[in-house]
C-alpha positions as CSV (number, residue, x, y, z in Angstrom):
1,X,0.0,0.0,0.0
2,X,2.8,2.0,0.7
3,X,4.7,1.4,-2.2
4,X,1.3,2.4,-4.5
5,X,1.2,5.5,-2.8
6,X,4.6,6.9,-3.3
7,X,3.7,6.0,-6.6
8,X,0.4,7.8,-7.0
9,X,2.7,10.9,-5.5
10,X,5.1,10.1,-7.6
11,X,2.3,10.3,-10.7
12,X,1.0,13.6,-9.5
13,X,4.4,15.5,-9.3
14,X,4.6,14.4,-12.5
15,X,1.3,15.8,-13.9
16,X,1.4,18.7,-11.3
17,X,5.2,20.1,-13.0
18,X,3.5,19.0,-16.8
19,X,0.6,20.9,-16.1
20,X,2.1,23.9,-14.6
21,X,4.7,24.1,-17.1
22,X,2.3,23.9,-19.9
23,X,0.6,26.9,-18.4
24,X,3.4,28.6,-18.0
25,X,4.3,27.7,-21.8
26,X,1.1,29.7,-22.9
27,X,1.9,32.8,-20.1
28,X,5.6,32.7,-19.4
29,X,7.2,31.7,-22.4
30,X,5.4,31.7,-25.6
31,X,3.0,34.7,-24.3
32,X,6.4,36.7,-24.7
33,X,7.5,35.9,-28.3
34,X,7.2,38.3,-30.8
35,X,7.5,36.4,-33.9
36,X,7.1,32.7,-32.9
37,X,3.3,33.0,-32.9
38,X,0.9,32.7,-36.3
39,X,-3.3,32.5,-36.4
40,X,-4.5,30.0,-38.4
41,X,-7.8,30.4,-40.2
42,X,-9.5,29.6,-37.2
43,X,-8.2,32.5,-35.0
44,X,-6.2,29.8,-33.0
45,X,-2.4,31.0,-32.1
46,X,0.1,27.9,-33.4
47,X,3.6,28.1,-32.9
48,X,5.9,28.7,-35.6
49,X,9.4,27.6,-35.7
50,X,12.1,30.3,-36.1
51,X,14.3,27.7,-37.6
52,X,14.5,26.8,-41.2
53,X,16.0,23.8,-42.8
54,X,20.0,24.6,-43.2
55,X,20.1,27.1,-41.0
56,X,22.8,27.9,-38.4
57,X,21.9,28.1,-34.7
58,X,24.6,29.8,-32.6
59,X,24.3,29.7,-28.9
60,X,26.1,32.4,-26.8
61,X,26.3,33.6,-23.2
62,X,28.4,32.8,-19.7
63,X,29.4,29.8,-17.7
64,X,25.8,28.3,-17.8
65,X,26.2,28.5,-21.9
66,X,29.7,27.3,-21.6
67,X,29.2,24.2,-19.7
68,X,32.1,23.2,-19.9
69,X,32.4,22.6,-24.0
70,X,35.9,22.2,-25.5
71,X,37.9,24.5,-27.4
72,X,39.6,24.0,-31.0
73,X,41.0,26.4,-33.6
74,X,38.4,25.6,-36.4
75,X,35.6,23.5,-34.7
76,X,32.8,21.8,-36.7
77,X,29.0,22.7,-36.0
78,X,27.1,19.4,-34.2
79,X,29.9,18.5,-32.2
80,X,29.3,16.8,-29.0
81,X,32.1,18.0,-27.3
82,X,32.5,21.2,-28.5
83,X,28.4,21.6,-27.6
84,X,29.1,21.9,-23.9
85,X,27.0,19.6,-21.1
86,X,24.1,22.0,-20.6
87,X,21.3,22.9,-22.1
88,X,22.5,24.2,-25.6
89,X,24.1,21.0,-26.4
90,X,20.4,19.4,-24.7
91,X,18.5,21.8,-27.0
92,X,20.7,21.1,-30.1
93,X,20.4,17.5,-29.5
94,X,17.0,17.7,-29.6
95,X,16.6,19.8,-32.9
96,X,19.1,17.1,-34.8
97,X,17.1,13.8,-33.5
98,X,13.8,15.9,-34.6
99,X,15.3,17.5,-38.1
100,X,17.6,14.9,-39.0
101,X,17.0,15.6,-43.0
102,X,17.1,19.5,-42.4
103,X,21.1,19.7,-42.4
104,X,21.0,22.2,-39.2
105,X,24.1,23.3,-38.4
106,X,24.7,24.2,-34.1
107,X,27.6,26.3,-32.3
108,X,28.1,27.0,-29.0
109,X,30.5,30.2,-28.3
110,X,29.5,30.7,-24.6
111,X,32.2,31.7,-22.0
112,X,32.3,31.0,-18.5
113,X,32.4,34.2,-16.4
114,X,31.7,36.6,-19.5
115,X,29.3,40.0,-18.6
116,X,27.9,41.7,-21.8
117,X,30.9,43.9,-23.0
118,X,33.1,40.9,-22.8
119,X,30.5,39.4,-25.8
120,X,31.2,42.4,-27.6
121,X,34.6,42.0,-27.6
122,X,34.7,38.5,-29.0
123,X,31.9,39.3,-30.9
124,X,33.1,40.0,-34.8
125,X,34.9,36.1,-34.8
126,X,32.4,34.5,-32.0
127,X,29.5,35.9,-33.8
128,X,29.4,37.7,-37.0
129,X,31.6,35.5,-39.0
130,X,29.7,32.6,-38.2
131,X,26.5,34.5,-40.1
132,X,24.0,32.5,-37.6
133,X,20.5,32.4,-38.9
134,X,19.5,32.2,-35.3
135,X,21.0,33.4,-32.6
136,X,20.7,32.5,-28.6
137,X,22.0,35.1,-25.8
138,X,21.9,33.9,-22.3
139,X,23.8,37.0,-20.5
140,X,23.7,38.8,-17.3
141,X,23.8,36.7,-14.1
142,X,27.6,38.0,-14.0
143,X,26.8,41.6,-14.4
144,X,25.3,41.7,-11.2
145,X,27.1,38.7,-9.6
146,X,30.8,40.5,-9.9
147,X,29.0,43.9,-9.0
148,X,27.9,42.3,-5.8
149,X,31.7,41.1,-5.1
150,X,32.9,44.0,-5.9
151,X,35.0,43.3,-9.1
152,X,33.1,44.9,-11.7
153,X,31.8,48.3,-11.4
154,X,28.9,47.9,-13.8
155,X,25.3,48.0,-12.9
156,X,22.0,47.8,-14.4
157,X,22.1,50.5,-16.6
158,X,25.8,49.6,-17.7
159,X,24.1,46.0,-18.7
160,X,21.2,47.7,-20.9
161,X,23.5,50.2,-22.5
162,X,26.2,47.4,-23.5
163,X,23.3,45.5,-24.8
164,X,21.5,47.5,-26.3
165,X,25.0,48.4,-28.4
166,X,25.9,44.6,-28.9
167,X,22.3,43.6,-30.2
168,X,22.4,46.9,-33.1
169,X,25.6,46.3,-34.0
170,X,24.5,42.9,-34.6
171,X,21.0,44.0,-36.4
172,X,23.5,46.0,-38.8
173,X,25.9,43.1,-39.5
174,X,23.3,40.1,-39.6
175,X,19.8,42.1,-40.7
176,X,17.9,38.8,-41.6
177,X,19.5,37.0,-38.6
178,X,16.7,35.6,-36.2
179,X,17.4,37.1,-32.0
180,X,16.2,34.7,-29.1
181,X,17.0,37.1,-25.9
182,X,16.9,34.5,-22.9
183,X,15.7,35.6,-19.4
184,X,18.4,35.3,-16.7
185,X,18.0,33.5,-14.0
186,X,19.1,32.4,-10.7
187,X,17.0,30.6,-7.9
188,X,16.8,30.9,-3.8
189,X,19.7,28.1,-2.8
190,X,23.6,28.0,-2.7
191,X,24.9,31.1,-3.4
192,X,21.8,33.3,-3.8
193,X,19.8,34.9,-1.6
194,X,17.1,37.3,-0.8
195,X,19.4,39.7,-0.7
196,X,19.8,39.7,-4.7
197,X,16.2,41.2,-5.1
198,X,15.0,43.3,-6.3
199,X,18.0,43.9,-7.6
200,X,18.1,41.1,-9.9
201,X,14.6,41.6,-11.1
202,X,15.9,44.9,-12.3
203,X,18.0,42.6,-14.8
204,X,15.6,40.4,-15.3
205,X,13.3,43.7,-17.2
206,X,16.2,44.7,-19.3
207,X,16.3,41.4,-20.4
208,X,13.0,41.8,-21.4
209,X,13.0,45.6,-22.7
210,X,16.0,44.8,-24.9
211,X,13.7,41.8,-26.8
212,X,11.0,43.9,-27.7
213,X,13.3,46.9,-28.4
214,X,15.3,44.7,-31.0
215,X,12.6,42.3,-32.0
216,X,13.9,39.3,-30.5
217,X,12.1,36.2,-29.0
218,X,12.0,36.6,-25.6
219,X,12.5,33.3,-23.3
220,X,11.5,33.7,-20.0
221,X,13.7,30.8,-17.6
222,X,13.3,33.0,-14.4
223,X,9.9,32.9,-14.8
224,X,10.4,29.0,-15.9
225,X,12.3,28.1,-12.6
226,X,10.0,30.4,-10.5
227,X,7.0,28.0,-11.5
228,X,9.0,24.8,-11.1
229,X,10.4,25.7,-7.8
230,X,6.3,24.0,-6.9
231,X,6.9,20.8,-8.1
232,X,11.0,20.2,-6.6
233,X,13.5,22.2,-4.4
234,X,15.7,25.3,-5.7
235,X,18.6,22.5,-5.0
236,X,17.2,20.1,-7.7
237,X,17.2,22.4,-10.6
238,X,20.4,24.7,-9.9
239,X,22.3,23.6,-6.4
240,X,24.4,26.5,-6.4
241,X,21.2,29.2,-7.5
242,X,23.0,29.9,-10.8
243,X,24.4,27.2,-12.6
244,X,21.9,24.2,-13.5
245,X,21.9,20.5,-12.8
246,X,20.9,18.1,-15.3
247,X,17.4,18.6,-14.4
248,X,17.6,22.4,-14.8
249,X,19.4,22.0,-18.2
250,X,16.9,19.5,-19.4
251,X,14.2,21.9,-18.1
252,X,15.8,24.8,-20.0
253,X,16.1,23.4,-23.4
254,X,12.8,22.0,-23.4
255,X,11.7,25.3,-23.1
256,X,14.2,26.9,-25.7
257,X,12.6,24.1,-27.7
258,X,9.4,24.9,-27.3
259,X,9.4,28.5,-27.4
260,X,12.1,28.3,-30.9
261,X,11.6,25.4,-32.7
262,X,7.7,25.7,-32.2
């Protein structure tokens, strides 16, 4: 009897994280994309994928981009290796078991411990020569992280002002390029505290402002984590409150998925 009733729990976190994540899906995440969403001829909103067949997907971003991926002078797209452990190599893993016959091509330039004008300075061989169709930014939990620890003297403001230069610079090299702006994140365990808000929220918005400002897709993962935060402990998703666990990378490119690949 015991054993059916862990079970039945079991069952019900199960349905409880679907369910709340499909909500959030219509609220949180697709609710923000520019874009992603077309009306079909019954009024009904369907998803539309921002990728096309042959099309280059670039991920970029920090430590939680990263994820540990190896480094090579002239490395090929769809590389394992070279894809990190996280969710970019989770999310591009999914798109090349989906769209095998498509020919996508997948890079991941991330760099562990990068804030937003140390993109920029990568940015012409990390970036713009690679000519991505789509292109992924994860940035910010750094900004505010080596603000607080007192080895970077940017703040908000600083974040929204180098973005905003990174993303029109881009706009003017890659016009036709597709922009997925990704919500950063961090959740209430390890490292992080109360004490980061509302600080962080403020990070969190200029996210946000520079999406619609540019046109991107917006992804919102604070938002994500904030509604799966019910379902399991801060600890299970990100044990230190920034970088993810399996379950928190999984998490995220199910999401990216969903919100890019329609």
């Amino acid at each position: 009897m015991q054993e059916h009733d862990q079970h039945s729990a079991n069952l019900q976190r199960r349905s409880l994280l679907a369910g709340g994540l499909a909500a959030l899906g219509g609220a949180g995440l697709a609710g923000c994309v520019g874009a992603k969403a077309a009306t079909d001829s019954d009024g009904a909103v369907t998803p539309r994928s921002l990728i096309a067949p042959g099309d280059t997907i670039l991920f970029q971003g920090d430590s939680i981009t990263d994820s540990g991926r190896a480094r090579s002078e002239n490395p090929e797209p769809n590389s394992m290796a070279q894809l990190g452990k996280g969710y970019a190599w989770l999310a591009a893993a999914g798109l090349l078991v989906g769209r095998p016959q498509d020919e996508l091509r997948v890079y991941n330039r991330g760099v562990s411990g990068n804030k937003v004008f140390q993109l920029a300075e990568r940015w012409d061989a990390d970036c713009i020569d690679l000519a991505p169709d789509v292109l992924s930014i994860l940035i910010g939990v750094n900004d505010i992280w080596h603000e607080r620890a007192g080895n970077y003297d940017g703040d908000v403001g600083t974040y929204e002002r180098d973005y905003d230069g990174l993303l029109g610079r881009t706009r003017a090299a890659l016009p036709n390029t597709q922009l997925v702006i990704c919500e950063p994140f961090v959740l209430r365990c390890g490292a992080i505290d109360d004490t980061w808000f509302p600080d962080f929220d403020r990070y969190r918005a200029a996210a946000r402002n520079m999406a619609d400002q540019h046109g991107a897709t917006f992804i919102a993962f604070h938002a994500m984590f904030e509604e799966a935060v019910k379902y399991a402990p801060p600890e299970h998703w990100a044990a230190d409150g920034v970088h993810p666990t399996a379950a928190g990378s999984a998490l995220m490119a199910q999401a990216w998925l969903h919100v890019v690949a329609g």
